[in-house]
C-alpha positions, 0 to 999 in steps of 0.5 A: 571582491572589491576594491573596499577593505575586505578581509582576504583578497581571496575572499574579496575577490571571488565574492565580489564576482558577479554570477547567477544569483540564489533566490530565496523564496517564502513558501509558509510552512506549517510544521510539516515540511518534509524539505526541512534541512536544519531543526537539530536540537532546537527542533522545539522552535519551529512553530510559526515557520516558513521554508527558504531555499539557499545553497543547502537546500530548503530550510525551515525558519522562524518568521521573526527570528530574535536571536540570529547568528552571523558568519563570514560575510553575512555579518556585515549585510544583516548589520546594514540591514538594521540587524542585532546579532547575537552572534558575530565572526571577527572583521577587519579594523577597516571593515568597522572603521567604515561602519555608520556608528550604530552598527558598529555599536551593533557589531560590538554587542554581539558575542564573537564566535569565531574567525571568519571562516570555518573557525567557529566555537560551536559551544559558544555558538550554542551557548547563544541559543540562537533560532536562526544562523546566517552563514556566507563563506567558501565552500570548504569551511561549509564542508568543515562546519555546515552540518554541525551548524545545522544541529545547533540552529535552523542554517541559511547558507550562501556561497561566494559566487553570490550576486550582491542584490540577490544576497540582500535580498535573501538575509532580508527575507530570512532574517525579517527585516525587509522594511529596510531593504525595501527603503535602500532599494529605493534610494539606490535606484533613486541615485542611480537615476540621478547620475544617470540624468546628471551626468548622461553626457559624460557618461556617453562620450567618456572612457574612464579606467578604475584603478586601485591597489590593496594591503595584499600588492606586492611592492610597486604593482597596482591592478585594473579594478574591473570588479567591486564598486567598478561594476557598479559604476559600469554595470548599474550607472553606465560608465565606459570602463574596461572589463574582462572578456568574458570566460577570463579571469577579472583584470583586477586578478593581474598585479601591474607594474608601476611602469605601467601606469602610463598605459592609463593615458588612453582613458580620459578619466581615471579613477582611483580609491581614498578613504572617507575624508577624501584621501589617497587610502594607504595602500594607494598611496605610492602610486599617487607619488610617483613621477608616472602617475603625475605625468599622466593626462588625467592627472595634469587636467584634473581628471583623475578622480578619488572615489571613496567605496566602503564596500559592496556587498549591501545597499548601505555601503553601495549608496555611499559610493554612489554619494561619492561618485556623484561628487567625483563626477561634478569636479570634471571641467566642463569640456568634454 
């Protein structure tokens, strides 16, 4: 997905995959929707209803859901949304370690019901008694779990290949908290602007290349990062960065040699992943001490710059990269 720590690079990566998006649409329901996918056993709740549509198909929510449910990757989103769970699946210690304190708090509140994926205790899932359960993960673990998830409370389900925007916008409207979305909106297109009109000149006459490398590389390898936070850098902002010809699989698929690492002095600036504190993250960390990566052009005139991206598949983290690019791109020497 992203050059951010996520929780299995299978995961990351195909989640981070830009794609046609779902939509999810309010259509007020009154009880008597014949699209009703998911009453199950707690069929008594859905007074005061509306219908949404996602990957399986038109389910009937409550308006203002109380205890809401999260699996797999819709944990994190409905957290940075200003979401409580009840219920949560497991993340990574560098997933929460990112985490502004008060969604972690949020987080740890939650009962866990599971790893993430199709690993669900569904009696402790049920024993939550939730009105609405939000599930993003692959489709083989919806084929293992989906239906019976679908017994236990109303389920909104979305797969991989759905596009960040489009996948913030639907937990908000199923899990009714809107009002935050709209105010991280705004702030993302405000920062976007401002790079935008900052740094119009660099982002013109500059060919930038993102790297990166993560706990899943084999030894001595790196990767082109050409999804993640990079496509927002390039899609969203407008930097010059290299990118997969279309049909083929990301760059960021193909582990490289650190032999290769001279190959980046064709780009006049490069990027590369640190940690909050502005530090080479771990798993980067050898590049930056090899002789090839000091060598490069970049390098030598303080063109290579550190990038912290917590993550992005929610505005919360996405503003942070965006913060961090901002001050990444005031370093450059002024002559372009």
């Amino acid at each position: 997905m992203s050059n951010a720590p996520l929780m299995r690079r299978g995961a990351v990566l195909a989640a981070a995959l830009m794609s046609a998006s779902l939509v999810l649409t309010a259509c007020g329901g009154d009880g008597d929707d014949t699209g009703d996918k998911a009453t199950g056993t707690r069929g008594d709740k859905t007074a005061g209803s509306r219908s949404v549509k996602a990957e399986n198909g038109t389910v009937k929510v409550p308006t203002d859901p109380e205890r809401i449910v999260t699996i797999g990757n819709t944990n994190l989103p409905f957290l940075d949304l200003g979401g409580k769970p009840v219920g949560v699946t497991e993340a990574s210690d560098s997933e929460l370690d990112v985490l502004p304190k008060e969604q972690r708090t949020a987080y740890e509140a939650a009962e866990v019901v599971g790893s993430n994926g199709g690993e669900v205790d569904l009696e402790k899932l049920a024993a939550l008694k939730p009105d609405l359960i939000l599930v993003q993960f692959h489709s083989n673990d919806w084929d293992k779990v989906g239906k019976k998830l679908e017994a236990i409370a109303p389920t909104v389900y979305w797969g991989l290949d759905t596009e960040w925007k489009a996948f913030a916008d639907a937990i908000a409207e199923a899990g009714n908290v809107s009002d935050e979305l709209s105010r991280q909106k705004a702030e993302f297109e405000d920062k976007v602007a401002k790079i935008q009109k900052t740094y119009g000149k660099v982002i013109k006459d500059t060919s930038f290349v993102d790297v990166s490398r993560g706990d899943w590389s084999d030894p001595g390898t790196f990767y082109i990062a050409d999804i993640g936070c990079s496509e927002i850098a390039r899609d969203d902002i407008g930097l010059d960065l290299p990118e997969a010809a279309e049909g083929k699989d990301p760059l960021a698929y193909e582990s490289l040699p650190f032999e290769q690492i001279g190959e980046l002095s064709k780009y006049d600036v490069v990027t590369y992943p640190v940690d909050a504190d502005g530090r080479p993250t771990e798993p980067f960390a050898p590049v930056v001490k090899t002789n090839t990566w000091k060598a490069l052009p970049a390098v030598r005139s303080e063109r290579a710059l550190g990038v912290f991206c917590p993550g992005n598949n929610s505005y919360g983290p996405v503003i942070q990269y965006l913060d961090s690019l901002d001050s990444a791109l005031a370093t450059l020497p002024a002559q372009q």
